[in-house]
C-alpha positions in Angstrom: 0.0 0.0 0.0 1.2 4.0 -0.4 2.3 5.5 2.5 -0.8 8.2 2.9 1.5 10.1 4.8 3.3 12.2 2.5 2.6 16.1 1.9 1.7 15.9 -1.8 1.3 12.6 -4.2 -0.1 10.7 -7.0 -1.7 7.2 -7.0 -2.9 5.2 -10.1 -5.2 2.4 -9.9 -5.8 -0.5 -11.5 -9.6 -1.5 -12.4 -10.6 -4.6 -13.5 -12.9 -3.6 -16.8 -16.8 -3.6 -15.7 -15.9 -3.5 -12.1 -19.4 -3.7 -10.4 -21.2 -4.7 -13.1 -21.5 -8.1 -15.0 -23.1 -6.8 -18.5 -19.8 -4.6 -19.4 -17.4 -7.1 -17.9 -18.9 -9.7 -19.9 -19.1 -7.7 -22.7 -15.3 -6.7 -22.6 -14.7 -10.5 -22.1 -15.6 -11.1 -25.4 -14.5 -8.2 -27.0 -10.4 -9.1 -25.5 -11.2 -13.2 -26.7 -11.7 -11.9 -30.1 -9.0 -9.3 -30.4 -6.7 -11.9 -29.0 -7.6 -14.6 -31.4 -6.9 -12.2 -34.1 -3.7 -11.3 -32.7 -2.9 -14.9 -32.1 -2.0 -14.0 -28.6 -3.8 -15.1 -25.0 -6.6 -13.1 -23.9 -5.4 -10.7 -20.7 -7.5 -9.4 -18.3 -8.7 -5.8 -19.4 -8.5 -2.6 -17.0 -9.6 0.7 -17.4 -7.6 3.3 -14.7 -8.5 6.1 -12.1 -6.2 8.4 -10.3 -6.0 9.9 -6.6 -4.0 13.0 -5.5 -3.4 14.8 -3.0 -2.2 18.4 -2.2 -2.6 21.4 0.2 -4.7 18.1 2.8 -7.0 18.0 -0.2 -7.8 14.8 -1.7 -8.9 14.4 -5.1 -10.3 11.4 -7.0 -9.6 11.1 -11.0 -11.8 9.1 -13.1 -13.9 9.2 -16.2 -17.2 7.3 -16.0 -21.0 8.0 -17.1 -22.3 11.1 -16.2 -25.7 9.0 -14.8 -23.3 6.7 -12.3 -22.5 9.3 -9.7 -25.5 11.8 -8.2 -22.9 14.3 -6.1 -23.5 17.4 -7.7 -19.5 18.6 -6.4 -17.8 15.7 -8.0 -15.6 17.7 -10.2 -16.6 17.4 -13.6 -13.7 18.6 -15.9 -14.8 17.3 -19.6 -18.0 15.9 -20.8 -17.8 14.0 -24.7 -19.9 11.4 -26.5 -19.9 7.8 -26.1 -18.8 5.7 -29.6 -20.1 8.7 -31.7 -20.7 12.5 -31.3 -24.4 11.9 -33.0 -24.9 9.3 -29.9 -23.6 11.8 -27.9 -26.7 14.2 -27.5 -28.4 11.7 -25.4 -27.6 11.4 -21.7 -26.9 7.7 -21.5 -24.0 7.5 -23.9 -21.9 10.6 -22.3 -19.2 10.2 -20.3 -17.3 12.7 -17.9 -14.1 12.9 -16.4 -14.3 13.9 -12.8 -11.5 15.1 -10.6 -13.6 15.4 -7.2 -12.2 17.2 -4.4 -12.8 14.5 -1.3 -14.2 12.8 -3.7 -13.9 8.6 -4.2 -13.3 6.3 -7.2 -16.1 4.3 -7.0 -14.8 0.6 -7.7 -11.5 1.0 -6.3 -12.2 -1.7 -3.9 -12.4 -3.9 -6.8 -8.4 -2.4 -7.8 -5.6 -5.2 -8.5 -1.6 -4.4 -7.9 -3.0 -1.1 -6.8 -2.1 1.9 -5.6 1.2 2.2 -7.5 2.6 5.5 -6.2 3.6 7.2 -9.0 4.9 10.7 -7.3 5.4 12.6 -4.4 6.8 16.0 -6.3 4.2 18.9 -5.2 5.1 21.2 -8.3 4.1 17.8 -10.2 0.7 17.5 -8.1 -0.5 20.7 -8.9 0.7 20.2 -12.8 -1.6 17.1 -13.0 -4.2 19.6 -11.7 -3.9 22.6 -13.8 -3.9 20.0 -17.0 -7.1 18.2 -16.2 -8.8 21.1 -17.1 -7.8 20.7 -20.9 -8.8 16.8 -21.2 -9.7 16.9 -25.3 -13.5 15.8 -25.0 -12.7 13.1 -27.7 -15.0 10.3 -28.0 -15.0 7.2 -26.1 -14.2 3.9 -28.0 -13.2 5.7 -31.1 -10.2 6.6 -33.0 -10.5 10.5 -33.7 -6.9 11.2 -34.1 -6.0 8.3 -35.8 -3.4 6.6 -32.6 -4.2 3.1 -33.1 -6.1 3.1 -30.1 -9.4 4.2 -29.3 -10.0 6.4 -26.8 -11.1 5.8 -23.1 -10.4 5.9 -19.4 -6.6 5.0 -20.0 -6.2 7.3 -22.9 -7.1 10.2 -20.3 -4.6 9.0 -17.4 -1.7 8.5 -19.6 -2.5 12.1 -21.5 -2.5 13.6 -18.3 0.5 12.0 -16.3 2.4 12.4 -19.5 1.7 15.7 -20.0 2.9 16.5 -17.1 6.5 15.1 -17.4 6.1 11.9 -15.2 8.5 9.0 -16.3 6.0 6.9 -18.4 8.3 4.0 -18.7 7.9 3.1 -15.0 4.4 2.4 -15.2 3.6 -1.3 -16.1 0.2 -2.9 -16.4 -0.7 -5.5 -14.1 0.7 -9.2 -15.0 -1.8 -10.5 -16.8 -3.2 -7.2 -17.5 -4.0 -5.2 -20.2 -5.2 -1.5 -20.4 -6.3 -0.7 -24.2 -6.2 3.2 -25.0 -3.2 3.5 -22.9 -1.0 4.3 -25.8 -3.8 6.5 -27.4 -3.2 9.4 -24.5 0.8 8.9 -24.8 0.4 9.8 -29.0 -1.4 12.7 -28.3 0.6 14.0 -25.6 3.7 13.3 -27.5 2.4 15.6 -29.9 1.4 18.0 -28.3 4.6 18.7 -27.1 6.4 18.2 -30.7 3.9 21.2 -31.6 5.0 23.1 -28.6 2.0 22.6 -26.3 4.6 21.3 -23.8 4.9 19.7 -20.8 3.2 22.0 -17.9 
């Protein structure tokens, strides 16, 4: 476990895909059987990812979900987008938001496996990761808008951010047995964004 303890710090978790519910996990079952059989490689158990932080003795949780799975009207919302197209989008059930909720809770994280990995204790890179969420591209989930190979989701938006913000990417490894599709999608973009001169913050 992360030592709580510290002034400032970052910890990512790892969420088994459909984590409280049966239809999506089943869902994404099938969905990894057939992409591995195409890839002639064995299926891996999918996970999507959430962040918590903490700076100033505020906690904040990180996590992009449906907009109808949590009611707290302070949770944080930073983005809104469509789910699998922007024409789908225009109806509540298939948008998605990315919270980052002061005192706020990632709601399967109970569920989490080889988690928390502690991925900072750096203050000036605490407050980065804050100041960044508020320009998470509202792209839409399960596509490929920009053309990355991967579509976007949960772990596109995690590995944007933490990228963005100059944290050592390589040190991050997916849970054995694990697999986190979209990761690579948020390290594209982020890579180029700072190629164009968007930077690191």
């Amino acid at each position: 476990m992360s030592d709580q303890t510290a002034r400032a710090w970052v910890d990512l978790f790892w969420l088994p895909l459909g984590s409280g519910g049966h239809f999506v996990r089943w869902n994404g079952r099938v969905y990894e059987w057939l992409l591995a059989h195409r890839e002639h490689r064995p299926p891996a158990n999918l996970c999507h990812t959430g962040l918590t932080l903490s700076l100033d003795d505020i906690v904040y949780a990180v996590e992009m979900g449906p907009v109808w799975n949590v009611s707290d009207a302070d949770r944080g919302v930073v983005c809104e987008g469509p789910v699998g197209s922007r024409w789908l989008g225009r109806y509540r059930a298939f948008r998605y938001e990315v919270r980052c909720w002061p005192e706020g809770y990632i709601p399967d994280a109970a569920e989490a496996v080889d988690s928390p990995v502690r991925i900072t204790e750096d203050p000036r890179r605490v407050a980065a990761l804050l100041d960044v969420l508020r320009d998470v591209p509202a792209l839409t989930w399960g596509r490929d808008e920009l053309g990355t190979g991967e579509m976007w989701n949960s772990n596109s938006v995690v590995a944007w951010a933490l990228a963005r913000t100059g944290h050592n990417m390589d040190s991050i490894t997916e849970p054995t047995g694990g697999r986190a599709p979209g990761w690579r999608a948020g390290l594209v973009l982020a890579h180029r964004q700072v190629n164009v001169g968007v930077g690191p913050v």
